[in-house]
One Martini backbone bead per residue (centre of mass of N, CA, C, O) as a GRO file, in nm:
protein
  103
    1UNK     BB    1  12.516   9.472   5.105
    2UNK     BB    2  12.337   9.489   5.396
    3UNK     BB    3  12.447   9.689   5.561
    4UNK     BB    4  12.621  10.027   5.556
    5UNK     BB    5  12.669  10.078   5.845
    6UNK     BB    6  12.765   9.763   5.940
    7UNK     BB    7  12.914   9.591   5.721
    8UNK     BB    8  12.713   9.363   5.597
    9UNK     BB    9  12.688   9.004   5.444
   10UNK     BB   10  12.516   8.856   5.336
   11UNK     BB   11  12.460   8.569   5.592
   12UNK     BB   12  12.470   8.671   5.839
   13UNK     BB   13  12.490   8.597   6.169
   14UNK     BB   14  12.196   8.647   6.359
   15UNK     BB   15  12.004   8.775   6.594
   16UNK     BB   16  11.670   8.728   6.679
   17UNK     BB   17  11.432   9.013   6.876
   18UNK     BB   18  11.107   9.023   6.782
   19UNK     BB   19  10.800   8.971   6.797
   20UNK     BB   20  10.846   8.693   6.692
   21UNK     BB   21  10.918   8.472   6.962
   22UNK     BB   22  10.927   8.215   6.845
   23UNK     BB   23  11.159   8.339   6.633
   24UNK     BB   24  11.414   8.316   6.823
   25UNK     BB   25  11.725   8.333   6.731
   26UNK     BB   26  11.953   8.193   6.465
   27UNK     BB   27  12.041   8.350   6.154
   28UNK     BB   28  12.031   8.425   5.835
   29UNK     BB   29  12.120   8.728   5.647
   30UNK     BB   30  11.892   8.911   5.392
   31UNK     BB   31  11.755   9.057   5.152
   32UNK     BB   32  11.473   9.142   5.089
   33UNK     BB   33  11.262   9.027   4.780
   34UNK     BB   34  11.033   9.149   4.810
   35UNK     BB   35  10.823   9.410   4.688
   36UNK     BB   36  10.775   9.568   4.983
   37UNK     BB   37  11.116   9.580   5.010
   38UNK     BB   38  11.205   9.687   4.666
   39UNK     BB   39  11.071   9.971   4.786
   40UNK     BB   40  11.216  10.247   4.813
   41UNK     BB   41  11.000  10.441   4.920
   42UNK     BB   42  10.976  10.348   5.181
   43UNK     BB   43  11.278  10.384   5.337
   44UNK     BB   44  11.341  10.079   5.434
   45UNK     BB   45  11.548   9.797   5.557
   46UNK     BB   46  11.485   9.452   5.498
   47UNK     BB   47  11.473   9.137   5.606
   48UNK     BB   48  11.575   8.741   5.571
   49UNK     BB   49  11.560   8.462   5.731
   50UNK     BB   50  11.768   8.168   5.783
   51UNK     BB   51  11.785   7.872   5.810
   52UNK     BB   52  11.990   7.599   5.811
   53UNK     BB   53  11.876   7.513   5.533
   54UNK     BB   54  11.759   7.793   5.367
   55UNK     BB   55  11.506   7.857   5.508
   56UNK     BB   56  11.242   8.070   5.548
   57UNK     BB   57  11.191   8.225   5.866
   58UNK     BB   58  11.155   8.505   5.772
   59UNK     BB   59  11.039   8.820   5.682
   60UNK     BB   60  11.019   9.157   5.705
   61UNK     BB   61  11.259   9.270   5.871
   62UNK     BB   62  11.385   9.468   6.113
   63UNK     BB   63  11.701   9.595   6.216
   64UNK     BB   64  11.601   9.592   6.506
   65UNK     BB   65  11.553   9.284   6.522
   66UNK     BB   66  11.900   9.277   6.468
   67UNK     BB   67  12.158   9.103   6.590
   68UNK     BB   68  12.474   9.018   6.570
   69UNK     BB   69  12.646   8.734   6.589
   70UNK     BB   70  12.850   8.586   6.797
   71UNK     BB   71  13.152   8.461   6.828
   72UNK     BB   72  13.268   8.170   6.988
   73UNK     BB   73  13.480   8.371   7.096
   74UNK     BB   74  13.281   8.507   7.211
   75UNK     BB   75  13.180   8.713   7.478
   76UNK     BB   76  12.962   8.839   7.676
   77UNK     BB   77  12.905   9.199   7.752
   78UNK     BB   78  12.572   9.210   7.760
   79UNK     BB   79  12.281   9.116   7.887
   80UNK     BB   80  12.184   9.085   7.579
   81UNK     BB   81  12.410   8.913   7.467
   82UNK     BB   82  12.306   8.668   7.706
   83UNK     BB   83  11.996   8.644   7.725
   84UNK     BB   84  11.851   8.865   7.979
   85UNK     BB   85  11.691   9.051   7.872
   86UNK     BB   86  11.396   9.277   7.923
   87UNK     BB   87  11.420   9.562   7.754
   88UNK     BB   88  11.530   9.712   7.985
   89UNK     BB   89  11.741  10.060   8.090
   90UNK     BB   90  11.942  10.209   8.243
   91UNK     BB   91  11.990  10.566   8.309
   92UNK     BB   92  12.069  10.854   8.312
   93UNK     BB   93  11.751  10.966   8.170
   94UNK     BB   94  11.651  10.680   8.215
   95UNK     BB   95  11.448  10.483   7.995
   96UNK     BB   96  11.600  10.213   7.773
   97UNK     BB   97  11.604  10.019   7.549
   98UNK     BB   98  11.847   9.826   7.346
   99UNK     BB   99  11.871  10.076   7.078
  100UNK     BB  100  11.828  10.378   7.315
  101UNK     BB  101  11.533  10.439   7.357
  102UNK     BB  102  11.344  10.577   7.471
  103UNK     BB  103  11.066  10.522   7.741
   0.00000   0.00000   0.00000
C-alpha cells in the first residue's frame, strides 16, 4: 500500500507540485527505496516518481508534494486541481496553502 492514510496503491498517478517546478507534472507514485526513506527512525513516508517510460523522475518526494490524478471523467472542482492555484487561499480564519495550512 503506497499510503495507509489514502489508500493508494504502488503505480498510482499522482500529480507532483512540490518545490522542483520543473518537474511539475502527472508520474506513478512509488514507495521511495533509497536508504534514507528505507529508515524508519526518519518517521516521514517519502516516494519516488516515474514518468511515462518507467524511469525515476524524481525520487525522495514528501506526500504533500503529490496529489492523486483525476480520472479523465473527472471534472476538476477547485482552482487547485484545475491547475489555477497560486499555492495561496483565504478562509475563515486568514491564509492557508492547499494542504490547509495557515500561513
Amino acid at each position: 500500500m503506497l499510503n495507509p492514510l489514502i489508500r493508494w496503491e504502488p503505480g498510482t498517478l499522482v500529480r507532483y507540485h512540490g518545490s522542483l517546478t520543473t518537474l511539475h507534472g502527472t508520474y506513478a507514485a512509488h514507495p521511495c527505496g533509497c536508504l534514507n526513506c528505507g529508515d524508519h527512525g526518519l518517521g516521514a513516508v517519502r516516494y519516488q516518481l516515474l514518468d511515462e517510460h518507467g524511469d525515476v523522475a524524481v525520487s525522495c518526494v514528501r506526500a504533500r508534494s503529490i496529489t492523486r490524478a483525476p480520472d479523465e471523467d473527472d471534472e476538476p472542482e477547485t482552482e487547485c486541481e484545475r491547475g489555477d492555484c497560486l499555492g495561496i487561499h483565504r478562509s475563515s480564519d486568514g491564509y492557508q496553502d492547499c494542504d490547509g495550512r495557515t500561513i
